[in-house]
N, C-alpha and C positions, 0 to 999 in steps of 0.2 A: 870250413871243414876242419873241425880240432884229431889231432892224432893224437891222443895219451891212450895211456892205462887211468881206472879209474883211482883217483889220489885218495879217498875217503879214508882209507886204513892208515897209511901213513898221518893225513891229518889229524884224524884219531890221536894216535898215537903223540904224534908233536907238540898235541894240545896237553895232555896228560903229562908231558915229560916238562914243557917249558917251567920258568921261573922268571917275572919279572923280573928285570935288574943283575940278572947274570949272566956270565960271557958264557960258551959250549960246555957244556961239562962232558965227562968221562963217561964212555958208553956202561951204562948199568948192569949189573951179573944176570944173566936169562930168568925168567921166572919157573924154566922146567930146566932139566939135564937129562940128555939119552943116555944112558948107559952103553956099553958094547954088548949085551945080554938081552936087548930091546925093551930091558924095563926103563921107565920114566919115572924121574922124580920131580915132583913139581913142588913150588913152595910158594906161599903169601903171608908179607907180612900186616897182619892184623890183630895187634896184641888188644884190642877192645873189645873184639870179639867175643860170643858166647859159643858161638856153632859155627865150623865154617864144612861142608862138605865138597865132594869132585862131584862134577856130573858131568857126561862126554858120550860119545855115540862109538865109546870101547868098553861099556861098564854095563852092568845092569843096573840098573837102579843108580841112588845119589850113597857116593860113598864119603864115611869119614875120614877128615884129616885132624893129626896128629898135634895139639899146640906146644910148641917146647917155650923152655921157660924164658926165653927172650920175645916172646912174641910171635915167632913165626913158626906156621903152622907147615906142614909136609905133609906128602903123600906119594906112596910110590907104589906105580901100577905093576901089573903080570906083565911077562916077556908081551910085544906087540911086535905085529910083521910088518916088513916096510911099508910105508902106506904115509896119507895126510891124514890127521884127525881132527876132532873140533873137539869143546869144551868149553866146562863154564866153572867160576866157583859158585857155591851157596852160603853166602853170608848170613847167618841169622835168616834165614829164609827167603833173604833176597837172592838171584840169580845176579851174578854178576862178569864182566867180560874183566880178564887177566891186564891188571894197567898196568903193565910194562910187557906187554907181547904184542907187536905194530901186525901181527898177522891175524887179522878181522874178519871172519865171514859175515859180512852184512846180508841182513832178509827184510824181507817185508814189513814184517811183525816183530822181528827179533833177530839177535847178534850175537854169536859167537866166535869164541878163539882157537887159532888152530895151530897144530907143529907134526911136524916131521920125522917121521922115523926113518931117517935115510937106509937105501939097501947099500952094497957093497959096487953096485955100478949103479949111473943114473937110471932112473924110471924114465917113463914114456914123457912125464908131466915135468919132469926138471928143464931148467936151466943147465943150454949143453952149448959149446962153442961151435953153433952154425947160427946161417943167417936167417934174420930174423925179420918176421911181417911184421905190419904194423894192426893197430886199432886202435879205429877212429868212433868218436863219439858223435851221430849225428843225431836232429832232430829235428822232426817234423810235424804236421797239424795233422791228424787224424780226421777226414770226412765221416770216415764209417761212426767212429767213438766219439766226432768232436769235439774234440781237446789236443793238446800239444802232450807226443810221446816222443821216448826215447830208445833207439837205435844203438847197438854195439856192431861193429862191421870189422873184421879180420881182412886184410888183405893178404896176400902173400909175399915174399923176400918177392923184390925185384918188379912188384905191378907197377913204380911209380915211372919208370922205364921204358918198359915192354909196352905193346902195343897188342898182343894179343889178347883176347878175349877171354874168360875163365866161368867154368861152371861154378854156382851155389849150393852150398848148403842152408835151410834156413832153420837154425840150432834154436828150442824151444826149451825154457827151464821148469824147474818145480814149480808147486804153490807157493811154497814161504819166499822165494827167492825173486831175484827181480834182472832186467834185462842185462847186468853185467855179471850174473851169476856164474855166468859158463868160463868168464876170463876170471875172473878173480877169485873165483873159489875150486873149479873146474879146471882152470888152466887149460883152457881149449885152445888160445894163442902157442903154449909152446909145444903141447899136442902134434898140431898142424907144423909148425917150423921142424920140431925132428924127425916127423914121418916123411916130408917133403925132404929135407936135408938127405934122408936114408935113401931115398926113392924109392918109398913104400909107399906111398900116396900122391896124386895128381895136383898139383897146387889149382888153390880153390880159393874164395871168396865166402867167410863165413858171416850170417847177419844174426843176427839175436836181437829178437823184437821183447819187450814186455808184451808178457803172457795176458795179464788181466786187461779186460776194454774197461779201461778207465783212464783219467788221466796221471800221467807219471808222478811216482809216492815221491821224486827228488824235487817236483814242483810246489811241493807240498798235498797236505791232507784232501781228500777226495770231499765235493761237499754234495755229492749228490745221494739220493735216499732209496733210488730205486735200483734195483739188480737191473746189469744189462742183460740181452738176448742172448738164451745160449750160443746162437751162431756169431754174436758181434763180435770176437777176436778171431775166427775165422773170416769173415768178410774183411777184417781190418789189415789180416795179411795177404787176403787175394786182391783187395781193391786198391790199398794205400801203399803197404811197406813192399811189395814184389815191384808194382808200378815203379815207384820214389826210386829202388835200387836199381832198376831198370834203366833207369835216365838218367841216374846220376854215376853210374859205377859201368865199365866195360865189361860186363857179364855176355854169356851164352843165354839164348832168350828159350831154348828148346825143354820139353821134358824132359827128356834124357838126360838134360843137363844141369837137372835142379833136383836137388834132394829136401825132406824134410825131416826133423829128429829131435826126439826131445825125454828129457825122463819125465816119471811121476806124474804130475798133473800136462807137462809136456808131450809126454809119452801118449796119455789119451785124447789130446787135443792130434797128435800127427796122425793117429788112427783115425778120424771122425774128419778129420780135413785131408789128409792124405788117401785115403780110401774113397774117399766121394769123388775126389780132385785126380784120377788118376791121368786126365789130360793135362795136367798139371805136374806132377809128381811122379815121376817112376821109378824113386827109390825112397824109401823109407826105412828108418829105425825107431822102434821104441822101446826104451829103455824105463825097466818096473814102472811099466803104464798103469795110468790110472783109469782104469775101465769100472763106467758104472754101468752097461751093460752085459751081465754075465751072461747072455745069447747072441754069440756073435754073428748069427745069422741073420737073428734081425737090426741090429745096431751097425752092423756095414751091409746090406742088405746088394750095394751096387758090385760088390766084388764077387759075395756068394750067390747072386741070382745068376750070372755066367762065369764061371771059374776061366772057362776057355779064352774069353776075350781078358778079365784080366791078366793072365798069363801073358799074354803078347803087351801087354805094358808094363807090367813092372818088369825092373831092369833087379834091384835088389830089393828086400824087404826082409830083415833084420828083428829079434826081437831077442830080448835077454831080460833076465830078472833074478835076483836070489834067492836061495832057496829058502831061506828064514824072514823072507821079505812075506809081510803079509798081504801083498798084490799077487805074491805068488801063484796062487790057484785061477787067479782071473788068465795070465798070461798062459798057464799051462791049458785052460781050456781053449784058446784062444788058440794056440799052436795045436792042438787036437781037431778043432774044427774046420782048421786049414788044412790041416794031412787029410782028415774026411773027403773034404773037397779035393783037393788036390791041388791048391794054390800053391806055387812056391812062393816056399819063404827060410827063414834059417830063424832057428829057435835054440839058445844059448842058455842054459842052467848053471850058476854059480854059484858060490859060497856066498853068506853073512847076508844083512837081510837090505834096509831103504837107507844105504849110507852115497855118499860122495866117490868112497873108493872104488864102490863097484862102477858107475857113472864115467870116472872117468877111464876106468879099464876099456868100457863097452865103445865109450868113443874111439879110442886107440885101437879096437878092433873093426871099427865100423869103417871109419873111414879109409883106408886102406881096400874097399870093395867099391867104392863111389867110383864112379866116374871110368868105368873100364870097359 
């Protein structure tokens, strides 16, 4: 059983930085600077260039940077509110990740760079001086998918210890992202540590399975030609990874004591697994789910054929999304046809539209309702 964070960005980065044949060098000047005004200047040097633009999920579009006559190019964004962001430059038309910033969002299909607009006190996602869970990397042979995947698991300050048992979450990520998404770009490890530390939330056991039934992209490239069963990463969490974590982790074995949750493509798999599975699940969150059924009546069909009995099982069931987020009208009709019915649930409307920021706000509020 390995405990780290995943290393990938740092190695990233180490690899970009070394030089054969020479002893440490001098930590290099940031490729961006915050201002106290929350504008950001960002700089790259690339005097061979023809075209270099910004692209990042704070801009519209891909914007130009400035080349001054040494070569290096600038660009400095509008005031931004505290928050992480990501970005990329455009080199001549290439997309490219910031090679001197070790802070990586790794995906699926694609990578980008992220920083920091720090506020005036820590956020929910910082790094704060209390104590701190671990997360361990495990991994196992999928029956359901038949292949060898990968497990991210969260324990809490103090499980190596204790003896007592702890409820789960099991934390579902995007499309493009992959089963370390939620730690490493999500920050759901320090999430969990300052809301515990406050004693705003129940220490929990969080697991974060990859999303796709296939076998893990860090194993290498998939060589198979056929799409799995819509239902096979459903099966693969009720049959393999709940099991696995079952017997290998001192969890709480009950409904009541297991959550599911996930954004975006996360989001509509918790709906479509958690709504079937309510002997399994009685609390849920989704976060700007991805529903490709717009009639919720018949796409969860087990909850709205008796509202009465699902109400005596769900304990919470959580839903939020932005309001410039184009999933937006799915979730609002979704929280419509639940007030119809008369399911509880809690339906959260926010600013900005399918970013990171909002994701991890919604965890910071969700979880603090688990488990009560």
């Amino acid at each position: 059983m390995l405990r780290t964070f995943s290393l990938a960005p740092f190695l990233f980065a180490s690899l970009l930085l070394a030089q054969p044949g020479r002893g440490p060098r001098q930590p290099q000047k940031p490729s961006y600077e915050v201002h106290p005004d929350g504008t950001v200047t960002f700089t790259l040097n690339a005097p061979d260039a023809a075209s270099v633009k910004m692209s990042g999920d704070f801009l519209q579009g891909q914007q130009p940077m400035q080349k001054g006559e040494d070569g290096v190019w600038t660009f400095t964004t509008p005031p931004l509110h505290p928050a992480i962001y990501s970005y990329l430059f455009v080199v001549d038309g290439v997309h490219v990740l910031d090679p001197i910033n070790p802070m990586v969002q790794l995906g699926e299909r694609s990578s980008d760079s992220m920083f920091e607009v720090p506020a005036s006190s820590p956020a929910a996602y910082d790094m704060q001086p209390v104590p701190h869970g671990a997360v361990r990397i495990e991994w196992y042979t999928s029956k359901t998918v038949d292949a060898p995947r990968g497990l991210y698991i969260y324990t809490p300050p103090g499980y190596e210890t204790a003896k007592a048992k702890y409820p789960v979450l099991y934390l579902l990520h995007g499309s493009g992202d992959t089963e370390n998404g939620w730690v490493t770009i999500g920050r759901a490890n320090l999430i969990l540590d300052n809301l515990i530390a406050g004693g705003k939330a129940k220490p929990m056991l969080v697991v974060m399975p990859y999303g796709r039934a296939l076998p893990d992209v860090y194993l290498g490239p998939s060589l198979r030609t056929s799409m799995p069963a819509p239902t096979a990463f459903g099966d693969d969490l009720l049959t393999d990874v709940i099991p696995f974590v079952e017997s290998h982790y001192r969890v709480l074995t009950k409904a009541d004591d297991r959550a599911i949750a996930g954004l975006s493509m996360g989001g509509g798999q918790t709906l479509q697994i958690g709504l079937s599975h309510l002997d399994r699940f009685h609390s849920l969150g989704a976060f700007s789910a991805g529903i490709r059924n717009q009639k919720p009546e018949e796409a969860y069909q087990d909850v709205f054929s008796d509202p009465a009995a699902a109400n005596k099982k769900i304990k919470l069931f959580y839903i939020a999304c932005g309001k410039a987020d184009g999933l937006f009208p799915a979730s609002q009709g979704l929280d419509e046809a639940l007030t119809k019915a008369q399911i509880n649930h809690k339906f959260v409307e926010s600013e900005e539209g399918h970013v990171w920021r909002n994701w991890r706000n919604y965890l910071a509020e969700f979880v603090p309702m688990l488990f009560r």
